[in-house]
C-alpha positions as CSV (number, residue, x, y, z in Angstrom):
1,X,-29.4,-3.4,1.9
2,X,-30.1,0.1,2.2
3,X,-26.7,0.6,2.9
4,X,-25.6,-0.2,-1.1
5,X,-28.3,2.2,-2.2
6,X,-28.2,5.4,-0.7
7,X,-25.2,7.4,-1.8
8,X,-23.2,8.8,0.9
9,X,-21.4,6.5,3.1
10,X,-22.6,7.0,6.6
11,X,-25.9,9.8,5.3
12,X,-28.9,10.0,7.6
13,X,-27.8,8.0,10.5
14,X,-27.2,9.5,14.1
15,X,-24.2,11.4,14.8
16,X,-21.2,8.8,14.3
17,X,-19.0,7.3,16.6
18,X,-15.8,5.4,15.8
19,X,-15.7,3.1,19.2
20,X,-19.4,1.8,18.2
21,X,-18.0,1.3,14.6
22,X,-15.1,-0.7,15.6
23,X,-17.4,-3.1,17.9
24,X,-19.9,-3.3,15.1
25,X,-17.2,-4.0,12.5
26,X,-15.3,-6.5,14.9
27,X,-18.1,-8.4,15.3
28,X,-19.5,-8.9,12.1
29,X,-16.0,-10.1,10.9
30,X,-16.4,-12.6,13.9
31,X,-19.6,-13.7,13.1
32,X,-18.3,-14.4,9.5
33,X,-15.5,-16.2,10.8
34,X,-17.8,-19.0,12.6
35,X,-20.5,-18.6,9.5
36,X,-17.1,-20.3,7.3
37,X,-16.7,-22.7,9.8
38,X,-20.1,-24.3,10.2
39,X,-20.0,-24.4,6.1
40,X,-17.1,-26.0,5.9
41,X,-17.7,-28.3,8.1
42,X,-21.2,-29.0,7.2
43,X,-19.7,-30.0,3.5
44,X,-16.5,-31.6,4.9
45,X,-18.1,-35.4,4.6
46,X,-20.9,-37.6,3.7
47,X,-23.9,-37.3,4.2
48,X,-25.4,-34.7,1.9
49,X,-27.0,-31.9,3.9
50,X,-30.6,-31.9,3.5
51,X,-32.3,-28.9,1.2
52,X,-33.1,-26.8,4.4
53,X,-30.3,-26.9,6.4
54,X,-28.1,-26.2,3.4
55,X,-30.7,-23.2,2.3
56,X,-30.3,-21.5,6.5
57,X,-26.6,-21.7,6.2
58,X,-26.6,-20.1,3.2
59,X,-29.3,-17.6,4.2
60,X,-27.0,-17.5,7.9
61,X,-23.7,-17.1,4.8
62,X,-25.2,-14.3,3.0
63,X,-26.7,-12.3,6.2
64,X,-23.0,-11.8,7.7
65,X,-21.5,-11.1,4.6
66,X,-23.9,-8.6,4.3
67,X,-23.6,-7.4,7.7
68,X,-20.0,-6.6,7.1
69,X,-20.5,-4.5,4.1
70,X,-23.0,-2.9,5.7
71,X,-21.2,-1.8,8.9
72,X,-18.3,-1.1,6.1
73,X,-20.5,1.9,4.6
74,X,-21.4,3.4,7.9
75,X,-17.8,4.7,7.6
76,X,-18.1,8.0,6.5
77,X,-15.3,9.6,4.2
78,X,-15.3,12.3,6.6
79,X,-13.1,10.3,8.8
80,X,-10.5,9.7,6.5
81,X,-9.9,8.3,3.5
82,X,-7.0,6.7,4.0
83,X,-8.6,4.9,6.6
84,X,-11.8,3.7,4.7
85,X,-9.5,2.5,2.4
86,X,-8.0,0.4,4.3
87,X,-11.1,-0.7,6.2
88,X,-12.4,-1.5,2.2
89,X,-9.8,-3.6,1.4
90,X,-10.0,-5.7,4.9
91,X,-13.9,-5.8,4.3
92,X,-13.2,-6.7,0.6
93,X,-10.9,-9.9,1.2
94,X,-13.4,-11.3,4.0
95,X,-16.0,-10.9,1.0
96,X,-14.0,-12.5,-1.7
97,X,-12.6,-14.9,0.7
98,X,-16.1,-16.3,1.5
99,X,-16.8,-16.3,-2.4
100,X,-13.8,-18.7,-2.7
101,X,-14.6,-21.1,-0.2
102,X,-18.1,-21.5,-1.4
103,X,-16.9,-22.0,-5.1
104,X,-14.6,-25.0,-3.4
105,X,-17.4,-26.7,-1.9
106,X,-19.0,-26.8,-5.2
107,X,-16.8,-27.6,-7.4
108,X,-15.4,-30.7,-4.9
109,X,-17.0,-34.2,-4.4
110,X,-18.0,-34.6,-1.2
111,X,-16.1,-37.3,0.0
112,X,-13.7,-36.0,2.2
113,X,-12.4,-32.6,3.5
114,X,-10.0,-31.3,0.7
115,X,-6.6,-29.8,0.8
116,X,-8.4,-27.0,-1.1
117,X,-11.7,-26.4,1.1
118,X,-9.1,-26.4,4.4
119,X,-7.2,-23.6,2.6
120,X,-10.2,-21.4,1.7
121,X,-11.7,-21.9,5.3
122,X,-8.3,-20.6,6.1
123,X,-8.5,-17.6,4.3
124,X,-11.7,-16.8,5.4
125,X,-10.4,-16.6,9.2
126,X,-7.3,-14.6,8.3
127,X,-9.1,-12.3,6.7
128,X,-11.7,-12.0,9.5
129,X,-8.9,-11.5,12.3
130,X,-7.5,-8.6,10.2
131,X,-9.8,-6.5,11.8
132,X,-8.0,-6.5,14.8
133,X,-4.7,-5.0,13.2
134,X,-6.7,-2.2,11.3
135,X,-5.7,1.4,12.3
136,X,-7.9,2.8,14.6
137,X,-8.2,6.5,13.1
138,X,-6.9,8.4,10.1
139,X,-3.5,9.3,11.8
140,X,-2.9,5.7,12.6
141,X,-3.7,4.7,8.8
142,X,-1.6,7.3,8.0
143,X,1.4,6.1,9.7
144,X,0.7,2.9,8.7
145,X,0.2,4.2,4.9
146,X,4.2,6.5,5.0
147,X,5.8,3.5,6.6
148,X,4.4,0.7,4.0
149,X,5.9,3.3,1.3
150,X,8.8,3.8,2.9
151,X,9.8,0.2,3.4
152,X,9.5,-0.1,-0.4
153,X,11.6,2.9,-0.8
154,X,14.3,1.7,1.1
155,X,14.2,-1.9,-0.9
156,X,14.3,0.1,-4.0
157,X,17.3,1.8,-2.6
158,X,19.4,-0.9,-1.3
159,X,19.1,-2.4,-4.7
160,X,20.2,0.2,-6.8
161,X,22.9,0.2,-4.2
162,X,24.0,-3.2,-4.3
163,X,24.1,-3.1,-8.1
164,X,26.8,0.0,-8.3
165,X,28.6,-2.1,-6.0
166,X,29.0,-5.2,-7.8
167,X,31.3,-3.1,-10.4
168,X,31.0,-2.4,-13.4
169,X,28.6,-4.8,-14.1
170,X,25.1,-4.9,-12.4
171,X,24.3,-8.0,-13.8
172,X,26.4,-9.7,-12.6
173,X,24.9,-11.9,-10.3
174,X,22.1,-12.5,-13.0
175,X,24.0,-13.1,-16.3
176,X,26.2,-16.5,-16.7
177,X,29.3,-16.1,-19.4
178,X,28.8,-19.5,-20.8
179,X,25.4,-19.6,-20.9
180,X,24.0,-16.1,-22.4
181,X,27.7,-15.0,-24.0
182,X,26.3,-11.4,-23.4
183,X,29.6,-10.3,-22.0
184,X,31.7,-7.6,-23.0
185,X,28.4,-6.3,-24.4
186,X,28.9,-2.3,-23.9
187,X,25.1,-2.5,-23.0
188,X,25.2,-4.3,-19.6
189,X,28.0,-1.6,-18.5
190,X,27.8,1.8,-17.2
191,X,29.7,4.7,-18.9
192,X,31.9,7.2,-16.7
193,X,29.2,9.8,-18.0
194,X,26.7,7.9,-16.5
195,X,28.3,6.7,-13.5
196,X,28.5,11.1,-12.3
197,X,24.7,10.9,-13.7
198,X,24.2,8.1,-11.3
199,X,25.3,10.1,-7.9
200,X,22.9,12.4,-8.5
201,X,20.3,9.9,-9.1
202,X,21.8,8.4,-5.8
203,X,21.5,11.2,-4.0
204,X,17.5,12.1,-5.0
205,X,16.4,8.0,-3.9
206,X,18.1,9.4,-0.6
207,X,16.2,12.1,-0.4
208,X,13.6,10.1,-0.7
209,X,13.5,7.6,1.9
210,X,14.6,10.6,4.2
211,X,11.7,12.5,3.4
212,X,9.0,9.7,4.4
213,X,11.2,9.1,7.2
214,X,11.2,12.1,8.3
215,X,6.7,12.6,7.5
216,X,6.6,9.9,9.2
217,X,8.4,10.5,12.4
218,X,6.2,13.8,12.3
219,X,3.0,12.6,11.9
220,X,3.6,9.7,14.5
221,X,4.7,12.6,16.7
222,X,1.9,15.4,16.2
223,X,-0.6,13.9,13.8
224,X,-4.0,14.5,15.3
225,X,-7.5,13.4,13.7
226,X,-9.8,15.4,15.5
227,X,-10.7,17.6,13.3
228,X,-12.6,17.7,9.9
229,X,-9.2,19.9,8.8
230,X,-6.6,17.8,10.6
231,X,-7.7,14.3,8.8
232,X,-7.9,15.9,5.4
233,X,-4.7,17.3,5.9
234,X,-3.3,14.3,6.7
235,X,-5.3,12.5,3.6
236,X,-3.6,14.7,1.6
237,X,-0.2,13.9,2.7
238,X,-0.2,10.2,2.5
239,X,-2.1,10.5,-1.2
240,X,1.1,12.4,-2.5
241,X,3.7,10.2,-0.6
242,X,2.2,7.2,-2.1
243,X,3.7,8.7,-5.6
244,X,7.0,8.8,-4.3
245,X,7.5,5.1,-4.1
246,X,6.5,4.1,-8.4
247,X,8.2,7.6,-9.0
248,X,11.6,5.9,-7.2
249,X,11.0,2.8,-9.0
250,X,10.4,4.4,-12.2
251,X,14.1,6.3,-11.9
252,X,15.4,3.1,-11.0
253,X,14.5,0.9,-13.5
254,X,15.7,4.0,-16.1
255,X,19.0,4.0,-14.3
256,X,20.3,0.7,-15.3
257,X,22.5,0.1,-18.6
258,X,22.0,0.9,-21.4
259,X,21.0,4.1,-20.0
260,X,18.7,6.9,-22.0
261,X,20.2,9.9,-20.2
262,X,16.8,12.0,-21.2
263,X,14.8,9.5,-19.8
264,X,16.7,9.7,-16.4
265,X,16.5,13.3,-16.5
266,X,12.7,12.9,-17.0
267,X,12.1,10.3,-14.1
268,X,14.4,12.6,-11.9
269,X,12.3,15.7,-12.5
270,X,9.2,13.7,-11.9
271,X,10.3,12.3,-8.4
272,X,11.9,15.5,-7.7
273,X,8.3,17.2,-8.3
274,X,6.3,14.5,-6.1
275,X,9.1,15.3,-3.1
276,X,9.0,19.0,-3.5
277,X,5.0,18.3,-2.9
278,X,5.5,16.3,-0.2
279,X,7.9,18.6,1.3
280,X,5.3,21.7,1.3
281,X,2.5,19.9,2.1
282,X,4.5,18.8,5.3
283,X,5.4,22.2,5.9
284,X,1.9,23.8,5.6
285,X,-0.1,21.2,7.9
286,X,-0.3,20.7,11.7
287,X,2.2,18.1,11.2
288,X,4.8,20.5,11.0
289,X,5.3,23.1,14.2
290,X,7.8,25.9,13.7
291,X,10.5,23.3,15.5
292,X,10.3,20.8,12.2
293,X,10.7,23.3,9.8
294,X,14.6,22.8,9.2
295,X,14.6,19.4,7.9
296,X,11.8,20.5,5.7
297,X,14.2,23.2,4.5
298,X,17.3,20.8,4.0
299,X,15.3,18.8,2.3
300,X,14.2,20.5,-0.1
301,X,17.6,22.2,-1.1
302,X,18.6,18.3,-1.4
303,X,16.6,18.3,-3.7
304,X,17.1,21.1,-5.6
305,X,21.1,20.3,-5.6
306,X,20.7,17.0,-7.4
307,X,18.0,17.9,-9.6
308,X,19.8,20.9,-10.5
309,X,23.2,18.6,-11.1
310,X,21.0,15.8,-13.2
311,X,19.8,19.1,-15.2
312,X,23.9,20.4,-15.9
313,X,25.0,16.4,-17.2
314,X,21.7,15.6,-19.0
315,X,22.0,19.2,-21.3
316,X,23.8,17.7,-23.9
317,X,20.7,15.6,-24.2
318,X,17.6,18.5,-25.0
């Protein structure tokens, strides 16, 4: 337990070693795993289990949950938080996981194994064979962090794209004539003024999904998580990328009719902003030798040129 109290993750133990972490971790998830089994199966049927078997497999319960947050904290933050984040939330659903099952076994008579309990065991072993898929360092939970934002990026993008193709009206395929009579209504339809508005718009999501396309190709190429510098650099790339995907959906959702031209012109300069960040922070880390540089530089004149257009039709609006 003395794991929960002290303060610093990973404080006053011997010099750490990820390989020895990843073994401890594995295991304890495994050991988990078969500690939800022999529960489950223990309350699956009749007879009752007596007082002291039920009390060691609860003790047997409790010791590998507690393992697993234990081995959890000897991550220290020094190797990334990106990583222990990840590593948290894996840890976290084996924990909560557990807590499910055991409130199913309570709450169900014990007559026969229930849809429910089968589920929960289920979920317990999901989570514990997560471990397996977690990154292995900070550069790996980095790719893995630009790639899960960029995939929502890209959604976000092919949306927005497929509704300025279905016409004038982008909903269309959501609003029936005879059934909500909103048609006609000038507010499900875009104005010219806001369809030039719009490119612009267009062209900053763009910039978008090329930019964590582009951090991401870079980190997968020379990300390194060596050093002390080299993982904190890389922290601090995937903490301002993950802005970039609510700033998107933000300009989005602003983007359909009726549309507030200031608040588009808000959303843009906020996205615009996040990107610009990304961009430099790129630019200034080990990520980014003198070869990458040009992208960066393209980029950010992308950039510039649509914000700088969403600034000329939104004046009317200040």
């Amino acid at each position: 337990l003395s794991a929960f109290t002290e303060g610093e993750p990973g404080e006053g133990r011997e010099p750490f070693e990820l390989p020895r972490f990843w073994d401890a971790l594995g295991q304890t998830f495994k050991v988990t795993s078969q500690e939800a089994t022999k529960l489950s199966v223990a309350f699956s049927r009749p007879p009752l289990t007596s007082a002291e078997d039920s009390r060691k497999l609860c003790e047997d319960v409790q010791n590998a949950i507690l393992a697993v947050a234990t081995v959890y904290y000897w991550l220290p933050k020094g190797q990334g938080t990106t990583l222990r984040k990840m590593v948290r939330d894996a840890t976290t659903e084996v924990v909560e996981g557990m807590i499910q099952l055991t409130e199913t076994i309570l709450s169900a008579p014990l007559e026969s194994l229930s849809q429910e309990q089968l589920i929960s065991t289920g979920g317990v072993w999901e989570a514990c064979e997560q471990v397996s898929n977690l990154p292995r360092d900070n550069q790996a939970a980095v790719v893995s962090a630009l790639a899960a934002c960029l995939g929502v990026v890209k959604d976000a993008l092919e949306e927005m794209e497929h509704a300025l193709v279905e016409g004038q009206d982008p909903y269309s395929d959501i609003m029936e004539d005879e059934e909500l009579g909103f048609r006609g209504n000038r507010d499900t339809y875009w104005s010219e003024a806001d369809r030039k508005l719009l490119s612009s718009c267009m062209g900053l999501m763009k910039a978008s999904k090329a930019c964590l396309k582009k951090a991401l190709g870079v980190v997968k190429a020379y990300g390194k998580a060596d050093s002390p510098e080299q993982i904190a650099q890389l922290d601090d790339l995937a903490d301002i990328a993950n802005e970039i995907s609510p700033s998107v959906d933000e300009l989005a959702l602003s983007m359909y009719p009726p549309m507030n031209q200031l608040a588009v012109r808000l959303n843009a300069a906020k996205l615009a902003s996040v990107l610009k960040k990304v961009l430099e922070i790129t630019k200034t880390s080990h990520v980014c030798p003198p070869s990458e540089e040009g992208w960066v530089q393209f980029l950010t004149g992308a950039v510039d040129h649509n914000m700088n257009k969403i600034k000329n039709f939104t004046q009317g609006q200040l």
